[in-house]
C-alpha positions in Angstrom: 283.2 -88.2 52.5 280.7 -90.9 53.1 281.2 -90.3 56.9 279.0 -87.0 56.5 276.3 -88.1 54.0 273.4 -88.6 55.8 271.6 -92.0 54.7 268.0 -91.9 53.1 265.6 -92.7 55.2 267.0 -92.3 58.5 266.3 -89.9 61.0 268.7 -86.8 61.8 268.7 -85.8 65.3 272.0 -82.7 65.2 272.7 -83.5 68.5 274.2 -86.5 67.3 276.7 -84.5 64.7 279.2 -82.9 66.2 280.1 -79.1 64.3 283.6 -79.7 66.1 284.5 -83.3 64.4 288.0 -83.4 62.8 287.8 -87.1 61.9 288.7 -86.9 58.4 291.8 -84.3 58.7 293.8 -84.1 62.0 296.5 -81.4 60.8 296.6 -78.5 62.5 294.9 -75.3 61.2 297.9 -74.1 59.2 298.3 -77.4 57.8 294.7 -77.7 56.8 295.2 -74.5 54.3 297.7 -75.8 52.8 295.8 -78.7 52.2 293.4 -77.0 50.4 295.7 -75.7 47.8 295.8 -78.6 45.5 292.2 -79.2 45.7 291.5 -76.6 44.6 293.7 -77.2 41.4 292.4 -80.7 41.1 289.0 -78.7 41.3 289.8 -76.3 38.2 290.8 -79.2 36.1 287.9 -81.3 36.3 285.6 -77.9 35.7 288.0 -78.0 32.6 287.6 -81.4 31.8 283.4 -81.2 32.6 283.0 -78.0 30.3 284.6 -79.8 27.2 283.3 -82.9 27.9 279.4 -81.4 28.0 277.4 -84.0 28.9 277.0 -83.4 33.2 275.7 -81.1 35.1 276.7 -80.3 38.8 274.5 -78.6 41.2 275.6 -77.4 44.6 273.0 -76.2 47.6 274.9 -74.6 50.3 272.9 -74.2 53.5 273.6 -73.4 56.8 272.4 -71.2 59.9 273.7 -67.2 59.9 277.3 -66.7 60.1 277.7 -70.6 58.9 280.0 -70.0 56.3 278.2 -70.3 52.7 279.6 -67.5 51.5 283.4 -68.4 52.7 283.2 -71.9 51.6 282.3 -70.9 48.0 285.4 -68.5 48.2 287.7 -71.0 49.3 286.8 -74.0 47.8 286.7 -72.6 44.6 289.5 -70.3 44.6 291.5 -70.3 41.0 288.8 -72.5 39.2 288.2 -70.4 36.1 285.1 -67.9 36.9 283.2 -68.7 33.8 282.9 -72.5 34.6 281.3 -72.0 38.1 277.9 -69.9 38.6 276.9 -68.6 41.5 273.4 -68.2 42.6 271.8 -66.5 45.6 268.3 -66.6 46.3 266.6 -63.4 48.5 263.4 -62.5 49.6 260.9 -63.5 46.4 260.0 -61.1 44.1 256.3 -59.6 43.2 256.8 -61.8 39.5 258.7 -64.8 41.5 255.4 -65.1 44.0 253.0 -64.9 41.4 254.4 -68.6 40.1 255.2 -71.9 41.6 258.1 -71.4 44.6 260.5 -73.8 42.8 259.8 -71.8 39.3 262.5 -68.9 40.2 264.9 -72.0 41.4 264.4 -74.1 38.0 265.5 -71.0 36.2 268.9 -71.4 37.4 269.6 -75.1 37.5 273.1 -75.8 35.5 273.4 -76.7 31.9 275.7 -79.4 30.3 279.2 -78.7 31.3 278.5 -76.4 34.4 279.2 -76.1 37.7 276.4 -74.0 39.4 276.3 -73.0 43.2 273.0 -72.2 45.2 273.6 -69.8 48.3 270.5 -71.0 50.3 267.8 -72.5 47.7 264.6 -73.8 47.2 264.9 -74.8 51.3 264.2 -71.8 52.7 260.7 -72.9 51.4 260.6 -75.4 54.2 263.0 -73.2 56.8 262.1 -69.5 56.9 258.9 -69.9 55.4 258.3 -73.0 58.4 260.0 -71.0 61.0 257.8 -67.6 60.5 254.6 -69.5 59.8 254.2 -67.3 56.3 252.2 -70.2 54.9 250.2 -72.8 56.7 251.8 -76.3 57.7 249.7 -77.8 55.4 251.7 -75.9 52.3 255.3 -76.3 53.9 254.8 -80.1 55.0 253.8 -81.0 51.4 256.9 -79.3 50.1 259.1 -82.2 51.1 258.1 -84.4 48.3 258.1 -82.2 45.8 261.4 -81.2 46.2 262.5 -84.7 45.7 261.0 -85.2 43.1 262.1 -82.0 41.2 265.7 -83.0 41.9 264.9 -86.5 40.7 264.0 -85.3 37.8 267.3 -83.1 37.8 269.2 -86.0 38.5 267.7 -88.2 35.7 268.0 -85.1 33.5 272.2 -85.5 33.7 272.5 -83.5 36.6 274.7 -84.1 39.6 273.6 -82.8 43.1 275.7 -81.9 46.0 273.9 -80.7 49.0 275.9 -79.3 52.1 274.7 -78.2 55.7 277.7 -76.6 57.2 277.2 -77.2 60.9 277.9 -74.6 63.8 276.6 -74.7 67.2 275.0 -71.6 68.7 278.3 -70.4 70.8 280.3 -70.4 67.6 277.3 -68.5 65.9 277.9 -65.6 68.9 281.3 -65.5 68.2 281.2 -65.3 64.8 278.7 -62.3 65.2 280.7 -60.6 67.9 283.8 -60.5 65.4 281.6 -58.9 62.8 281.1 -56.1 65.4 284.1 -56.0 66.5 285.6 -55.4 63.4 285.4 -51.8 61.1 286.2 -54.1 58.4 283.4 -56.7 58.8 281.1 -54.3 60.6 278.5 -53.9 57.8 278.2 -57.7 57.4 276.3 -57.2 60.5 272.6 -57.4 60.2 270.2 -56.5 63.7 267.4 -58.7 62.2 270.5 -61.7 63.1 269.9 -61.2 66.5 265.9 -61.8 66.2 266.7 -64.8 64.1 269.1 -66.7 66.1 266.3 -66.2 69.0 264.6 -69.1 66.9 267.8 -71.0 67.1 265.6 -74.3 68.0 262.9 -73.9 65.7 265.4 -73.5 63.0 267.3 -76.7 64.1 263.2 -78.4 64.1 263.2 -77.4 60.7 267.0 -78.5 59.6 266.6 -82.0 61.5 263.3 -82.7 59.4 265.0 -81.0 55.7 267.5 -83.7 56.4 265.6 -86.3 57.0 263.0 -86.0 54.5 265.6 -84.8 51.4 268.6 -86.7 51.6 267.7 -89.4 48.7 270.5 -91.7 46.6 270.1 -89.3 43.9 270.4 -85.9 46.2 272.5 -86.3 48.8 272.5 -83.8 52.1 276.1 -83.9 53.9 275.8 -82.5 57.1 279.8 -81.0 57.5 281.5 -79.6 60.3 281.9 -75.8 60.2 282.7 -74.8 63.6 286.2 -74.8 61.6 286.7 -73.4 58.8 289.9 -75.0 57.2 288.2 -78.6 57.7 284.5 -77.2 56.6 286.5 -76.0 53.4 288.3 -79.6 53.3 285.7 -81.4 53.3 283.4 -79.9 50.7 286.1 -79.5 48.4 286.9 -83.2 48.6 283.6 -84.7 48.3 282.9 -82.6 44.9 286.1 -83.9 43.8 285.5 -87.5 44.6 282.0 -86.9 42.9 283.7 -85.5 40.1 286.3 -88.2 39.6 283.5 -90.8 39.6 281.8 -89.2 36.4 285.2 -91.1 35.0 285.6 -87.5 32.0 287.7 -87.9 29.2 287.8 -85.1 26.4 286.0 -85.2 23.4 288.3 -86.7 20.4 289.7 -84.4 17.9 290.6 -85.2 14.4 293.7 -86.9 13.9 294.7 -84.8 11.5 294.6 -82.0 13.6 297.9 -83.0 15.3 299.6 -82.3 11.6 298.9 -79.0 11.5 301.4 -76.1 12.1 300.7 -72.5 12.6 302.8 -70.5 10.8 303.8 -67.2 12.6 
């Protein structure tokens, strides 16, 4: 999905990217979930074929305003890939022991090992977003925090490790809509948090702080993709087939076995 990677070194303005874009997939919405259906097989077999093969490591950072969809994408995209192959992090207001250390040393802890698929909901950005955004450390901190991110997930990279990073794009109306459902709905009710509507007040300063993540992060060895999300179906398509095109690239084969084992018959 080369159409949504943002090139290194350029300058994102959001304006520019339109959370509505269906360039990739044209079907309508029905046709778009069924789409998904064999991706997410294809998905599930190359977790297979990653686990036995042990020797990559994938990383995905999901990011996105409230209500974009982190948690929905992870639940579609990965529906029926085996549980124990994909790990799924979330990252919350820092702990007394996580403050006392480095802000990436809580974030290294859960990078993925050889043969795993690991998922961040939010990550080690919200280090340049919220912490930006509410001013809890000086600019001087923050704007420093740019490079060393880089260079962490350089050093990821040159470590084995693949990195997928994903802004899933919504514009501000779809945002109110998406909360007003949550309200609307008994079912979805408690999804609902009042400190959203205080949040989405800083709806430009948060889109400041996005436009420069972006811009400053998006490197040849940890790419941001900025997707569409306004929809869900093609948000969900698109995610799911740029990890699988990453995927097919590692070119996996499984490990040999012993010849011999092919000769051997268990009795019952």
């Amino acid at each position: 999905m080369k159409r949504y990677r943002v090139k290194p070194g350029s300058k994102v303005d959001l304006k520019e990217w339109d959370p509505n874009d269906r360039t990739e997939f044209k079907e309508s919405k029905e046709e778009g979930k069924q789409m998904l259906l064999p991706l997410n097989q294809k998905i599930d077999e190359l977790q297979e074929l990653l686990y036995a093969e042990h020797r990559h490591k994938v990383l995905i950072v999901l990011q996105a305003m409230d209500t974009g969809g982190k948690d929905g994408t992870i639940r579609n995209v990965f529906e029926g890939v085996n549980p124990q192959g994909v790990h799924i992090v979330s990252f919350k207001k820092p702990t007394l022991d996580e403050l006392d250390r480095d802000y990436l040393w809580r974030v290294h802890r859960h990078v993925p090992g050889k043969g795993e698929i690991v998922v961040f909901n939010r990550s080690h950005y919200e280090d340049v977003l919220v912490v930006r955004v509410h001013e809890l450390v000086p600019k001087e901190v923050w704007n420093q925090r740019y490079e060393q991110i880089n260079n962490f997930e350089r050093m990821l990279a040159e470590e084995g490790t693949i990195i997928l990073k994903f802004y899933l794009h919504i514009d501000k109306d779809e945002q109110a809509q998406r909360l007003q459902e949550r309200l609307d709905d008994p079912q979805k009710r408690w999804k609902f948090n009042p400190g959203d509507l205080e949040e989405r007040k800083l709806w430009p300063e948060y889109l400041n702080a996005y436009e420069d993540v972006l811009s400053k992060t998006s490197t040849e060895w940890a790419p941001w993709y900025i997707v569409p999300a306004n929809r869900k179906w093609y948000r969900n398509l698109v995610v799911a087939t740029t990890l699988i095109e990453a995927l097919e690239d590692l070119n996996m084969k499984f490990p040999d076995a012993p010849e011999e084992w092919s000769k051997i018959r268990i009795e019952s």
